[in-house]
PyMOL CGO cylinders between C-alpha atoms (Angstrom):
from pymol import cmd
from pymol.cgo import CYLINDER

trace = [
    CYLINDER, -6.93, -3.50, 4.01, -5.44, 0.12, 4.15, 0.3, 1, 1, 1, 1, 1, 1,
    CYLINDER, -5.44, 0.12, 4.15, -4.13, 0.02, 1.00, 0.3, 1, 1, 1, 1, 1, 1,
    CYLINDER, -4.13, 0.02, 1.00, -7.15, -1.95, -0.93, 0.3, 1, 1, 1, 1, 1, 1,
    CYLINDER, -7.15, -1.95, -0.93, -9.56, 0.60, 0.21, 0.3, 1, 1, 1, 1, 1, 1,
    CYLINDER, -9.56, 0.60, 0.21, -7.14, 3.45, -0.35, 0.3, 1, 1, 1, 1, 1, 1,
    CYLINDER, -7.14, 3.45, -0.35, -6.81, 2.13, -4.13, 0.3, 1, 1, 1, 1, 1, 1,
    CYLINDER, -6.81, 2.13, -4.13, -10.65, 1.59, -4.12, 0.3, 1, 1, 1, 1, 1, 1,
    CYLINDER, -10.65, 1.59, -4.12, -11.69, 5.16, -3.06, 0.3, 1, 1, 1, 1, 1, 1,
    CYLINDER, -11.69, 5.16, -3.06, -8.95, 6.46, -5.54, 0.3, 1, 1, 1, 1, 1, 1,
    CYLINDER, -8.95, 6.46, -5.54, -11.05, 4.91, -8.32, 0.3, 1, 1, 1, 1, 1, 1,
    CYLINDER, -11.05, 4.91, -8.32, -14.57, 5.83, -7.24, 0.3, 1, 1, 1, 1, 1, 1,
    CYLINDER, -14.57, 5.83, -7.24, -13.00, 9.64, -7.22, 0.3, 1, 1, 1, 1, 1, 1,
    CYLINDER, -13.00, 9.64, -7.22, -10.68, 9.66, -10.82, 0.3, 1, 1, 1, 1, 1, 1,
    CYLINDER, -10.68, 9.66, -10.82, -12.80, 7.15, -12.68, 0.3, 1, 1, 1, 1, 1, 1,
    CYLINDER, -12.80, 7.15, -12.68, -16.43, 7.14, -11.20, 0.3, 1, 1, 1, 1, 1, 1,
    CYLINDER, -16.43, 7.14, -11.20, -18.56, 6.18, -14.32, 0.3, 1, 1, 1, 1, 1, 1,
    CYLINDER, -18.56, 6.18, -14.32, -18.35, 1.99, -13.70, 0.3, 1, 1, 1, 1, 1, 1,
    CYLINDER, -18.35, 1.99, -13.70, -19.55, 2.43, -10.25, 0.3, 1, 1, 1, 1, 1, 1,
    CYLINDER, -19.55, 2.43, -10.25, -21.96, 5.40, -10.97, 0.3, 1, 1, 1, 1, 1, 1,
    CYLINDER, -21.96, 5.40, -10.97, -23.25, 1.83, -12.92, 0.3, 1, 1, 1, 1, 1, 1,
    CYLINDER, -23.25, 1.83, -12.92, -23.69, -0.46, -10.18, 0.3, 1, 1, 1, 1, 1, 1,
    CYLINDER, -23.69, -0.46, -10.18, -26.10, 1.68, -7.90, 0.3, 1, 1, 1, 1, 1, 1,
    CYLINDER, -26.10, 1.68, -7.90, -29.23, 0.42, -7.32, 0.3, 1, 1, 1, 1, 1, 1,
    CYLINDER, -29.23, 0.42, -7.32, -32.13, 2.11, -8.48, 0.3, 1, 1, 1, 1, 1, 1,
    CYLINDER, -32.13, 2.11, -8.48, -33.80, 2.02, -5.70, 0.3, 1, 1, 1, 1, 1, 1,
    CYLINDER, -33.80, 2.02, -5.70, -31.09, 4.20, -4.13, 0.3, 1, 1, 1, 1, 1, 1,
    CYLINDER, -31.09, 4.20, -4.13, -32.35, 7.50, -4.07, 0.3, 1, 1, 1, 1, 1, 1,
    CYLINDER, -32.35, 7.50, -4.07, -30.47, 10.59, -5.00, 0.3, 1, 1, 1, 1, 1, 1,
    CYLINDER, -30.47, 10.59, -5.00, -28.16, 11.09, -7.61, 0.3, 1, 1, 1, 1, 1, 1,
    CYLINDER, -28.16, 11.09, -7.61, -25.60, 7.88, -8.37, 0.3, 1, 1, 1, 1, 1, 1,
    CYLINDER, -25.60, 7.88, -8.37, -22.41, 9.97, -8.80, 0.3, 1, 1, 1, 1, 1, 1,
    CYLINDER, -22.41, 9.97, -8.80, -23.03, 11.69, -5.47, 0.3, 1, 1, 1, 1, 1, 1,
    CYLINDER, -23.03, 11.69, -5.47, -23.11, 8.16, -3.52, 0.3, 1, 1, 1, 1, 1, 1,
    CYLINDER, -23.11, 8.16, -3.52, -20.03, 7.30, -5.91, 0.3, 1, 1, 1, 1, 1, 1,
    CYLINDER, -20.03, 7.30, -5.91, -18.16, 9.82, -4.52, 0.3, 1, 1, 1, 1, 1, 1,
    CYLINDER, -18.16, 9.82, -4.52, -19.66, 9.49, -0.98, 0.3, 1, 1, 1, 1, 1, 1,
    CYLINDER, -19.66, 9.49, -0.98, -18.56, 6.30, -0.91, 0.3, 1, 1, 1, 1, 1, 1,
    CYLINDER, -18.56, 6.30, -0.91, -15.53, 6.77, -2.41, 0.3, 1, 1, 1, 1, 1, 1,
    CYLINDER, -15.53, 6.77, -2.41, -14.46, 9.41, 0.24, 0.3, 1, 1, 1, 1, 1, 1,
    CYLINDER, -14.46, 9.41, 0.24, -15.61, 6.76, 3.00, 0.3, 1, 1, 1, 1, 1, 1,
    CYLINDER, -15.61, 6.76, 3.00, -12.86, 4.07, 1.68, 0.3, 1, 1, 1, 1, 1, 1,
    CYLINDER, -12.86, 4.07, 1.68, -10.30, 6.68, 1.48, 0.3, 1, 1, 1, 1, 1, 1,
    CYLINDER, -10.30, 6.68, 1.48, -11.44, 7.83, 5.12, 0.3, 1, 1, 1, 1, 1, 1,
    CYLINDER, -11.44, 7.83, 5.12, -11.35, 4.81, 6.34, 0.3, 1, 1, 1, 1, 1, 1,
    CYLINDER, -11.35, 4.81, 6.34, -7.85, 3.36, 4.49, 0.3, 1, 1, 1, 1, 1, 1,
    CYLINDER, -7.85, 3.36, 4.49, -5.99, 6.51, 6.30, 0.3, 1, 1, 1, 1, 1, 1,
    CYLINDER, -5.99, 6.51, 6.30, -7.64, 5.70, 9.36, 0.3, 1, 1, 1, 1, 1, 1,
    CYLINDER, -7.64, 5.70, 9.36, -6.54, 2.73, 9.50, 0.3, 1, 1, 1, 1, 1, 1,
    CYLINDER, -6.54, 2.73, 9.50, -3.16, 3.08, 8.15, 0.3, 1, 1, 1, 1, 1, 1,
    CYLINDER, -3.16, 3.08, 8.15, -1.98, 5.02, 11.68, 0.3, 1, 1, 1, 1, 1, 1,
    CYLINDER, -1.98, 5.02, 11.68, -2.28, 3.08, 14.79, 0.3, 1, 1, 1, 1, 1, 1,
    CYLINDER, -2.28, 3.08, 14.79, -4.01, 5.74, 16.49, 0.3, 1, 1, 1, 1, 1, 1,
    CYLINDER, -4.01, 5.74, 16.49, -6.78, 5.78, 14.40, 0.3, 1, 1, 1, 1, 1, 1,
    CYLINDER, -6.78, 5.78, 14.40, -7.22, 2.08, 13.57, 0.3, 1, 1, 1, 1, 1, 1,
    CYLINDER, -7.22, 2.08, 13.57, -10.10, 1.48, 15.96, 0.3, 1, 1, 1, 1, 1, 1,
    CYLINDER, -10.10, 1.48, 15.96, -12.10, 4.02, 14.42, 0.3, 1, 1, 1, 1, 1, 1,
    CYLINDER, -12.10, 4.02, 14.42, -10.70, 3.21, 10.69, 0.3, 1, 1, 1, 1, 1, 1,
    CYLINDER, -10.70, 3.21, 10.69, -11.87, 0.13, 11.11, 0.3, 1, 1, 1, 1, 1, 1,
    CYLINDER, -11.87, 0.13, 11.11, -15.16, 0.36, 12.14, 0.3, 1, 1, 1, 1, 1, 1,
    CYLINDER, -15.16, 0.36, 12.14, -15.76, 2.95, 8.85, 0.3, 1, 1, 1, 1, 1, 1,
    CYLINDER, -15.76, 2.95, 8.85, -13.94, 0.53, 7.18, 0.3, 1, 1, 1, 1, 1, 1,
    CYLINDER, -13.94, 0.53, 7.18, -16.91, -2.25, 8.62, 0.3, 1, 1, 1, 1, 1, 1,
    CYLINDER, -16.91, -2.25, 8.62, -19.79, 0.26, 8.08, 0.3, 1, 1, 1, 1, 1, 1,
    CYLINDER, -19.79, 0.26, 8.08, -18.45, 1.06, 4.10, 0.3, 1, 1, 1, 1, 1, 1,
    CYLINDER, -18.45, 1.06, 4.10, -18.27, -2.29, 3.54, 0.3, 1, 1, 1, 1, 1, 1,
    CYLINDER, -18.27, -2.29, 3.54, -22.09, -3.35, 4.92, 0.3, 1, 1, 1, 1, 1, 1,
    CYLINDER, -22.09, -3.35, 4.92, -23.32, -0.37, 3.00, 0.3, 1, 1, 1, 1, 1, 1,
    CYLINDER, -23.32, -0.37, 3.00, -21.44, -0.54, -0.18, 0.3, 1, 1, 1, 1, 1, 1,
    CYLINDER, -21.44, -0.54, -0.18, -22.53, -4.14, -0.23, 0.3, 1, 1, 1, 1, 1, 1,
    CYLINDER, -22.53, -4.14, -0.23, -26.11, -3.72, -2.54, 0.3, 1, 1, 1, 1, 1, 1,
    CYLINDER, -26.11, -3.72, -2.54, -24.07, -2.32, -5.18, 0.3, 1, 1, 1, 1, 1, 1,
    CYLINDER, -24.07, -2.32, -5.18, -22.13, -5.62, -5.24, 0.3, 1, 1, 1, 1, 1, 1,
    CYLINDER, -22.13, -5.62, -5.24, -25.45, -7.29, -5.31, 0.3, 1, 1, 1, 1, 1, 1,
    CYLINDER, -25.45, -7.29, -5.31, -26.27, -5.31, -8.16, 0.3, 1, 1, 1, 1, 1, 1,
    CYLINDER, -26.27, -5.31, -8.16, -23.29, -5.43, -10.28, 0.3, 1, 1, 1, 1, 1, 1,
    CYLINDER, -23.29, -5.43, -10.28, -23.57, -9.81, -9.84, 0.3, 1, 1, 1, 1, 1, 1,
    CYLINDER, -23.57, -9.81, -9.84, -27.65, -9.38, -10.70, 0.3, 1, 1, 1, 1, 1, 1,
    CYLINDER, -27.65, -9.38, -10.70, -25.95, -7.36, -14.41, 0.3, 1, 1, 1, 1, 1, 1,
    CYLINDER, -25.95, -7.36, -14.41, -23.81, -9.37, -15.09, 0.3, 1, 1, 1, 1, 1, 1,
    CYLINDER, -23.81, -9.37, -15.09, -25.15, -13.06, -15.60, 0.3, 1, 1, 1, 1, 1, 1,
    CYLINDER, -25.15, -13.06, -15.60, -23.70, -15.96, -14.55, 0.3, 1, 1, 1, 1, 1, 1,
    CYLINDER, -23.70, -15.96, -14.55, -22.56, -17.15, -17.79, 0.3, 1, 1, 1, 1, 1, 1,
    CYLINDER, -22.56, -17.15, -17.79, -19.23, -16.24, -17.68, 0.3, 1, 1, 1, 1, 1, 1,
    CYLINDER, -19.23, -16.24, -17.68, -16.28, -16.96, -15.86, 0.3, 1, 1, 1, 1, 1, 1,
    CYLINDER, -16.28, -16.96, -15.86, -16.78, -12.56, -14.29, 0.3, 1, 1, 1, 1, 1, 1,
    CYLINDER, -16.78, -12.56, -14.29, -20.90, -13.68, -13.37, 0.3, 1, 1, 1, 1, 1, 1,
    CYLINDER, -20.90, -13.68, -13.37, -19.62, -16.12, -11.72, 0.3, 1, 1, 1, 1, 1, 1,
    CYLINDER, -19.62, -16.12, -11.72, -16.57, -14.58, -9.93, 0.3, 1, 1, 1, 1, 1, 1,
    CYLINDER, -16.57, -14.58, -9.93, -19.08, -11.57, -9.15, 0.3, 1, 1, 1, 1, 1, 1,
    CYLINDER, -19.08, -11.57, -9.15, -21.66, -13.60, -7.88, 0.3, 1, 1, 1, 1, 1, 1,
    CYLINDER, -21.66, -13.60, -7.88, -18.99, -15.84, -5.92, 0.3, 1, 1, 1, 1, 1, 1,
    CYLINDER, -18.99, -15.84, -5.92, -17.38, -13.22, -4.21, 0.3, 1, 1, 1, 1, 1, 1,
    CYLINDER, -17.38, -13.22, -4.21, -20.89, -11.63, -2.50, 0.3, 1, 1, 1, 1, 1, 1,
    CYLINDER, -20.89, -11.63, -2.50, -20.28, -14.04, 0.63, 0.3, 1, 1, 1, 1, 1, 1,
    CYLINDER, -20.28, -14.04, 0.63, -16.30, -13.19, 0.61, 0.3, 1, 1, 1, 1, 1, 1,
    CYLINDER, -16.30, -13.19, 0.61, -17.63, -9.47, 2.05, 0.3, 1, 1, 1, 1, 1, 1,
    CYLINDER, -17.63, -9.47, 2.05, -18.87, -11.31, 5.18, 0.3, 1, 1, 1, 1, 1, 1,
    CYLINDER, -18.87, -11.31, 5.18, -14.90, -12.10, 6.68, 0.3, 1, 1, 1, 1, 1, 1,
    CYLINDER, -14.90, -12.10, 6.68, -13.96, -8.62, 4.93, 0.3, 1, 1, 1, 1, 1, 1,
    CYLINDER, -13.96, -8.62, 4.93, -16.14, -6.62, 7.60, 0.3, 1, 1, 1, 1, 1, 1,
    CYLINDER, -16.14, -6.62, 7.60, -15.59, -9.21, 10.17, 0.3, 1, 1, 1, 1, 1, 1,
    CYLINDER, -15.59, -9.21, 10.17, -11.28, -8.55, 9.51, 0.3, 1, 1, 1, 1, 1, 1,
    CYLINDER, -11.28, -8.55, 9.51, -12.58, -5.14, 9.92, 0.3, 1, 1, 1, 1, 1, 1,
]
cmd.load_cgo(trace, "trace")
């Protein structure tokens, strides 16, 4: 999990335009700012948990980033119709976060 979220917050920082995308509208505040915000949580949270010190408290960012990145997810699965074989991965994977913050 250290390592996805590592990778994860790497791309919200160096390529933030796709998620920029996927914020809700209904967020307020500029997107890129909760791009990065959240980006900065995963990579908080992926070096947290990566020393075993830390992992307690890595993992319950990890947890929290997870709940709150999850309307984006919802968003990005409500674009994207379920037409294709990615609507359909992106709409099956919304229940997947559930063990993801419960590993966490």
């Amino acid at each position: 999990m250290a390592g996805a979220l590592l990778g994860m917050g790497t791309l919200h920082v160096v390529l933030p335009r796709p998620f920029d995308a996927i914020i809700p509208d209904w967020v307020p505040g500029a997107a890129r700012a909760w791009t990065y915000a959240s980006g900065v949580a995963e990579l908080a949270a992926g070096a947290l948990l990566a020393g075993p010190r830390t992992r307690r408290l890595g993992a319950t960012l990890a947890a929290a980033t997870l709940v709150a990145v999850f309307p984006a997810n919802i968003q990005m699965a409500i674009d994207e119709p379920p037409t294709s074989a990615y609507g359909l991965a992106l709409l099956a994977r919304l229940p997947l976060q559930i063990p993801l913050v419960v590993i966490a």
